[in-house]
C-alpha positions in Angstrom: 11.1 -8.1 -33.2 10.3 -5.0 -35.2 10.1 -1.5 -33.8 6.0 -1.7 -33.6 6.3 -5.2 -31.8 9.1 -3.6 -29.3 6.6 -0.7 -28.7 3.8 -2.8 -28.1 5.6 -5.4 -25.4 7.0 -2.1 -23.8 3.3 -0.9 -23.0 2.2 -4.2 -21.7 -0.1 -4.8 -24.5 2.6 -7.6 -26.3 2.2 -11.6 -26.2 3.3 -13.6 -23.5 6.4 -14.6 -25.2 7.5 -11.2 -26.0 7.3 -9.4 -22.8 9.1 -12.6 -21.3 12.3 -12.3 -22.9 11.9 -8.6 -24.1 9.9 -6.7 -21.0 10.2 -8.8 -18.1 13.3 -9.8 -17.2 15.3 -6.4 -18.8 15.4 -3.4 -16.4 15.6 -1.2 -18.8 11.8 -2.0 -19.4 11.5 -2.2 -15.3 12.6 1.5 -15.2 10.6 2.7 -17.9 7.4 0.6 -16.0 8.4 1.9 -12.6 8.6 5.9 -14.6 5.2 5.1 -15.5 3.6 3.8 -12.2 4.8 6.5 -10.4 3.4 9.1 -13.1 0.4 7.2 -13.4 -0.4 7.2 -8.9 0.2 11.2 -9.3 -2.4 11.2 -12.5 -5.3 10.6 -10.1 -6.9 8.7 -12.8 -8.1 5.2 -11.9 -8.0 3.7 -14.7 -4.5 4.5 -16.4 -3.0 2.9 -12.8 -5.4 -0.2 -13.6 -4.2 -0.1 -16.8 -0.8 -0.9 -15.5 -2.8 -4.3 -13.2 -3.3 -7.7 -14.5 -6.9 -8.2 -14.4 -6.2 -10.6 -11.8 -4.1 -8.4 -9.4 -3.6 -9.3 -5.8 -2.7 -6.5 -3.9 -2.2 -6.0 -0.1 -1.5 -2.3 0.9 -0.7 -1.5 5.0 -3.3 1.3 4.5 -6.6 -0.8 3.5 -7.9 -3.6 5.9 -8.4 -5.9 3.2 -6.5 -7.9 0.7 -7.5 -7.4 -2.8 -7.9 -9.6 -5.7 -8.8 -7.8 -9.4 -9.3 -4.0 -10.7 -12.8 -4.1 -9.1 -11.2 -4.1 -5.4 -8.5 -1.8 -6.7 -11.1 1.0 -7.5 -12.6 1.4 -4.5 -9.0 1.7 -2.6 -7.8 4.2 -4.7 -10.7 6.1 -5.0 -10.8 5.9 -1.2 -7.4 7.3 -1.1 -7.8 10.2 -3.3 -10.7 10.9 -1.4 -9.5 11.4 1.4 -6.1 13.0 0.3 -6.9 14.5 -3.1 -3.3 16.3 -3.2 -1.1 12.7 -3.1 2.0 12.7 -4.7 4.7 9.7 -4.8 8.3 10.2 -5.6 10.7 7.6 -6.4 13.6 7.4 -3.9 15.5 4.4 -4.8 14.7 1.8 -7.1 13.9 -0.1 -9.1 15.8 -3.1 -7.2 15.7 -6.5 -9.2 17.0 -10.2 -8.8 18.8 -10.9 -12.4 16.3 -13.2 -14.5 13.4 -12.7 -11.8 9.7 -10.7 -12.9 9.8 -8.6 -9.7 11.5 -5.3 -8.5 11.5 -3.3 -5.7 10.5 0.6 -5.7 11.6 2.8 -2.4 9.2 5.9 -2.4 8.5 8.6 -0.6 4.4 10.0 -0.4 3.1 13.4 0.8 -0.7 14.2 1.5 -3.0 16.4 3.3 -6.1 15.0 5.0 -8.7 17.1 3.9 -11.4 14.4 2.9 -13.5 11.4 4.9 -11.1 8.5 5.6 -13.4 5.6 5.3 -13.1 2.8 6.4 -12.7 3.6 9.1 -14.7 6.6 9.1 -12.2 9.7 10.1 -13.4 13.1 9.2 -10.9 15.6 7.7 -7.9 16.7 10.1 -6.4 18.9 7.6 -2.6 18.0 8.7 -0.2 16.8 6.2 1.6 13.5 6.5 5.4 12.7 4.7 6.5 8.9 5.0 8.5 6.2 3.0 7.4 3.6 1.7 8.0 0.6 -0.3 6.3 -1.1 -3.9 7.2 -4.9 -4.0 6.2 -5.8 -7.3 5.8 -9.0 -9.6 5.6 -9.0 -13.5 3.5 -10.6 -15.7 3.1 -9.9 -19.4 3.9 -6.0 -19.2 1.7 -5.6 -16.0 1.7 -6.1 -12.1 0.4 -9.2 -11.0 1.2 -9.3 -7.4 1.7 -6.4 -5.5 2.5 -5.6 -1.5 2.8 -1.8 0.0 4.6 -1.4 3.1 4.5 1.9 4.7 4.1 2.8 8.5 0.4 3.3 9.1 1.3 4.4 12.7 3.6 7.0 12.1 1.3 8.4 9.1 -1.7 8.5 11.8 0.4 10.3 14.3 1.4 13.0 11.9 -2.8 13.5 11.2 -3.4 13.8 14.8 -5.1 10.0 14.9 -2.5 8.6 17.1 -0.6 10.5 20.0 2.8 11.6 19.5 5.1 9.2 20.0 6.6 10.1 24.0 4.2 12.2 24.5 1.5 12.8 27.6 -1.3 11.4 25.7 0.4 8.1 24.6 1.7 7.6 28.3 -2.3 7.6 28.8 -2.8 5.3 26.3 -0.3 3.1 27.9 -1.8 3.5 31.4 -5.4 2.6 30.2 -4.2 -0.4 28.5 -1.9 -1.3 31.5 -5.1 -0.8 33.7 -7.4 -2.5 31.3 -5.0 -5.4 30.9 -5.0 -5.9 34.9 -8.7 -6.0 35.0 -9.2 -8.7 32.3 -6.4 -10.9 33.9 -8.4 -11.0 37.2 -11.8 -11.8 35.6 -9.6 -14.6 34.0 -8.3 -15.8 37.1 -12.0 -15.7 38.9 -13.3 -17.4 35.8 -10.4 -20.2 35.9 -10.9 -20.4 39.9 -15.0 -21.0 39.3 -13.9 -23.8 36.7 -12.0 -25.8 39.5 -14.2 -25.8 41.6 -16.9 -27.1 39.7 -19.0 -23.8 39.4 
C-alpha cells in the first residue's frame, strides 16, 4: 500500500479491504482513532464526531432514554449535551483495551461538566453545579469508523452531584426511601382488596 493509500485507510476514508487488514485489527490505528475521538467530543463540533460514525451507527448512551440508529439520532444527543453542559471535556484514562484480531476496543474516560443549560429530555433547568465521573466507550470497528457503540457511565451519581438526586445517606434520600416504603404499602393493600373482590365474584 503506498503512503497516500496508508493515509487514507488511517482517516477512515480507505476501502473495505484496506482498513481490514491495515486499520482495524492493528492498535496502533486503534490508538490513533481513540486520540481522535476523544479530541473530536472536546471540539464541540457535531459533525467532525459524526465524521468518526458509520452512517449506520447504533448507539446506546446511559444518559439519553433512547437507543439510536444513524448520524440523524446522534445530532440531536449531542447537541442536547452540549446544551446543556457547553464546557464538557473527556480525558482518556485507560485504554484503548482490544481482543487480538477483533474490530472493537474499549476506552476508560473520565468527563467533567457544569450544568449551566436546559437538560431536555427531561426538561431540568440549569443547576449550575459541576459533575466529575468515569465512564466507559465500548466500541466496534467498521471500515475506519464506529459502527456500534455503548456508553456506560453512572447516571445516578452524575445527578446527585447536580443536586437532581439526594446525596447518597443523606436526610433527603432517607425520605425518598420512606415515601417509597409508604407508597409501596399502600399499593400492596389495594392489591390484596382487588385480589379479595376477585374471589369472591365481585
Amino acid at each position: 500500500m503506498s503512503e497516500t493509500d496508508s493515509a487514507t485507510a488511517a482517516e477512515g476514508t480507505g476501502t473495505q479491504a484496506e482498513t481490514t487488514s491495515e486499520a482495524t485489527l492493528s492498535i496502533e490505528w486503534i490508538r490513533d482513532f481513540a486520540t481522535r475521538w476523544i479530541d473530536a467530543c472536546n471540539s464541540h463540533e457535531v459533525d467532525r464526531l459524526l465524521a468518526l460514525m458509520s452512517e449506520d451507527i447504533e448507539y446506546r448512551d446511559d444518559a439519553w432514554p433512547k437507543p439510536m440508529r444513524g448520524h440523524a439520532d446522534v445530532r440531536e444527543f449531542l447537541e442536547a449535551s452540549w446544551r446543556a453542559f457547553p464546557d464538557i471535556t473527556f480525558e482518556l484514562l485507560g485504554g484503548p483495551y482490544v481482543i487480538p484480531g477483533e474490530p472493537r476496543a474499549a476506552l476508560h474516560w473520565r468527563g467533567r461538566a457544569t450544568h449551566t443549560g436546559p437538560l431536555d429530555p427531561p426538561g431540568f433547568a440549569p443547576t449550575g453545579r459541576r459533575w466529575e465521573q468515569d465512564g466507559v466507550d465500548l466500541h466496534e470497528y467498521r471500515d475506519g469508523r464506529v459502527c456500534k457503540l455503548r456508553i456506560t457511565v453512572d447516571v445516578l451519581s452524575v445527578s446527585r452531584q447536580l443536586g437532581l438526586m439526594p446525596a447518597a445517606g443523606g436526610r433527603a434520600e432517607r425520605a425518598v426511601a420512606m415515601a417509597h416504603r409508604s407508597a409501596s404499602r399502600v399499593q400492596q393493600e389495594i392489591r390484596k382488596r382487588q385480589e379479595i373482590r376477585k374471589r369472591r365474584g365481585g
